[in-house]
LUMZARO-625945 format. One record per residue (C-alpha): x negated, y negated, z negated. Coordinates in pm, 1 decimal. Example, Ala and Ser with C-alpha at 12.3 -4.5 7.8 and 13.67 -1.06 7.14 Angstrom:
! residues 2
      east     north        up
   -1230.0     450.0    -780.0
   -1367.0     106.0    -714.0
This chain:
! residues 138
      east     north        up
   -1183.7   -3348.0   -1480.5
    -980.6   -2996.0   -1470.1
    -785.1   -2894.5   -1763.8
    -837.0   -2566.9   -1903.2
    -688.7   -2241.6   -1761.9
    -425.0   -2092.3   -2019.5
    -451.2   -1746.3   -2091.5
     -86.9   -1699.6   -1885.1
    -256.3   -1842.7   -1597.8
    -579.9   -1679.3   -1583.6
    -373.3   -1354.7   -1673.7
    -183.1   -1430.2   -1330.9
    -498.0   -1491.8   -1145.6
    -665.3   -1183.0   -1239.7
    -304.4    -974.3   -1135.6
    -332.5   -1110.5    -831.0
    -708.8   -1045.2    -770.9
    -654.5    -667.6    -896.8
    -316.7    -660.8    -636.1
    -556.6    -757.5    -339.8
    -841.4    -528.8    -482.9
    -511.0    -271.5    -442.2
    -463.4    -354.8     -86.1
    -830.3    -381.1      71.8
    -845.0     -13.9     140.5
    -623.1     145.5     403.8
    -537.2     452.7     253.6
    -381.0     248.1     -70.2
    -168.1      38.6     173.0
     -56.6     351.7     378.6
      80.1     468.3      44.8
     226.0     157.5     -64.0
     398.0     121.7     274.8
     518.3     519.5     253.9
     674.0     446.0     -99.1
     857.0     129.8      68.0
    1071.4     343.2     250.6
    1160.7     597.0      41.0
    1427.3     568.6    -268.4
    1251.7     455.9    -628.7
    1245.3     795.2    -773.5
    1138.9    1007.0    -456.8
     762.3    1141.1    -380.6
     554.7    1114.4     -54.0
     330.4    1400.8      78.0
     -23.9    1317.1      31.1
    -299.9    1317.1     179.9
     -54.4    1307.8     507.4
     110.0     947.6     429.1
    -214.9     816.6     323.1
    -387.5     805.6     661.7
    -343.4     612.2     943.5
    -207.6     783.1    1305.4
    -430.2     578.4    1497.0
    -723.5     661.6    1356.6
    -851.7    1066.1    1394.8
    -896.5    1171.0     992.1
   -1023.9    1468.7     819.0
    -736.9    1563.4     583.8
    -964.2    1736.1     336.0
   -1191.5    1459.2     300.8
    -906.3    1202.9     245.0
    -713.4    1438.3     -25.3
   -1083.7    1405.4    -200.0
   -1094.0    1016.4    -190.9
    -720.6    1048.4    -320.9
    -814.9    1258.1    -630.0
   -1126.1    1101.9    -730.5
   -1066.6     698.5    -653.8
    -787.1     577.4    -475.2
    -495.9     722.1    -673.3
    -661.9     712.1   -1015.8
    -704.4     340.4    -894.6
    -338.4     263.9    -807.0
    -236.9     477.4   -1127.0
    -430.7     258.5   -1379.8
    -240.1     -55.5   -1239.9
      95.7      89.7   -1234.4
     139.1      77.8    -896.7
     173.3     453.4    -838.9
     196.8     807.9   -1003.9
     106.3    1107.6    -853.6
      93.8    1453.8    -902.1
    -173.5    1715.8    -786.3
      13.7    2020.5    -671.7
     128.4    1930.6    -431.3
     -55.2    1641.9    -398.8
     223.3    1382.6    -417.2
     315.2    1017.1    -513.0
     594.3     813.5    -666.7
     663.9     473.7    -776.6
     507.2     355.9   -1092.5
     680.8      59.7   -1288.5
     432.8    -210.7   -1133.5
     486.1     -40.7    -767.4
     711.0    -393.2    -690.0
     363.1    -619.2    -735.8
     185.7    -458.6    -456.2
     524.5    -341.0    -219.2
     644.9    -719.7    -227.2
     285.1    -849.2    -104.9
     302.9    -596.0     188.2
     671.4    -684.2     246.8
     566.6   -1040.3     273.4
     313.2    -954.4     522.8
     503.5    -764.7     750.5
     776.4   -1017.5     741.5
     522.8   -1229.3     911.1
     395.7   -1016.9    1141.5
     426.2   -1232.7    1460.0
     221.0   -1448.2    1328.1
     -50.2   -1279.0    1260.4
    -353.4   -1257.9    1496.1
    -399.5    -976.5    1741.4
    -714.0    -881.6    1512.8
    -537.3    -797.1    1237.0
    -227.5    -676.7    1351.5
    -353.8    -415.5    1631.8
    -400.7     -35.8    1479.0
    -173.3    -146.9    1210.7
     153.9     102.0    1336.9
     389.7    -126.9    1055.9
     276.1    -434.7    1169.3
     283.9    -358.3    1577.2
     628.7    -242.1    1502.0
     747.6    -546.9    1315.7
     633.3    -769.9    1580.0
     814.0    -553.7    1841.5
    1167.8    -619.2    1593.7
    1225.7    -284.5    1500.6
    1369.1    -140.5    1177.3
    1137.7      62.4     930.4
    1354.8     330.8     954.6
    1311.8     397.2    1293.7
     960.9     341.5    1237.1
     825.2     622.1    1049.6
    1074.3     872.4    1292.4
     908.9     782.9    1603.0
């Protein structure tokens, strides 16, 4: 027999569900990961940090998907603020929920499979032991 859920506890579970619905689309995460590196306080361009340099993207077509549901998305939890001309991004006061998950991840890059890690430029450069820094410069 299971003992009921209190409301701090199913309050938790639903964060965390809502921090992984945050993180299942890659132009989110490219965000998140841009904001890592940059000082609380300070913006990154968008749509530019939002896509992925592996992958060949139509810039105009992201900035849409940006306006209309993946920052208005990452705004209601927190995670984010943005502004629309430019098209920019900061840090919202929940920004630390989804950053630490990512953080976590790419801490354990070498041990994730090939399958997940390959076309992922943070990941592939975590497992080769370089800085993140030097990362986004190169």
């Amino acid at each position: 027999m299971s003992e009921p859920v209190s409301g701090e506890a199913a309050a938790a579970v639903d964060r965390w569900d809502r921090i992984f619905e945050i993180l299942a689309a890659e132009p989110r995460r490219q965000i998140i990961d841009a904001l890592l590196d940059v000082p609380a306080g300070e913006s990154v361009p968008l749509p530019e940090v939002a896509t992925n340099p592996n992958i060949d993207t139509d810039l105009e077509r992201v900035r849409l998907r940006l306006r209309h549901h993946h920052l208005p998305l990452l705004e209601r939890e927190r995670i984010v603020e943005w502004e629309g001309e430019p098209l920019r991004a900061y840090r919202g006061c929940n920004f630390e929920d989804a950053g630490l998950v990512l953080q976590s991840l790419y801490a354990n890059a070498g041990a994730l499979p090939d399958r997940l890690a390959l076309g992922c430029r943070t990941i592939e450069h975590e497992r080769r032991g370089g800085d993140r820094g030097s990362e986004l410069s190169g």
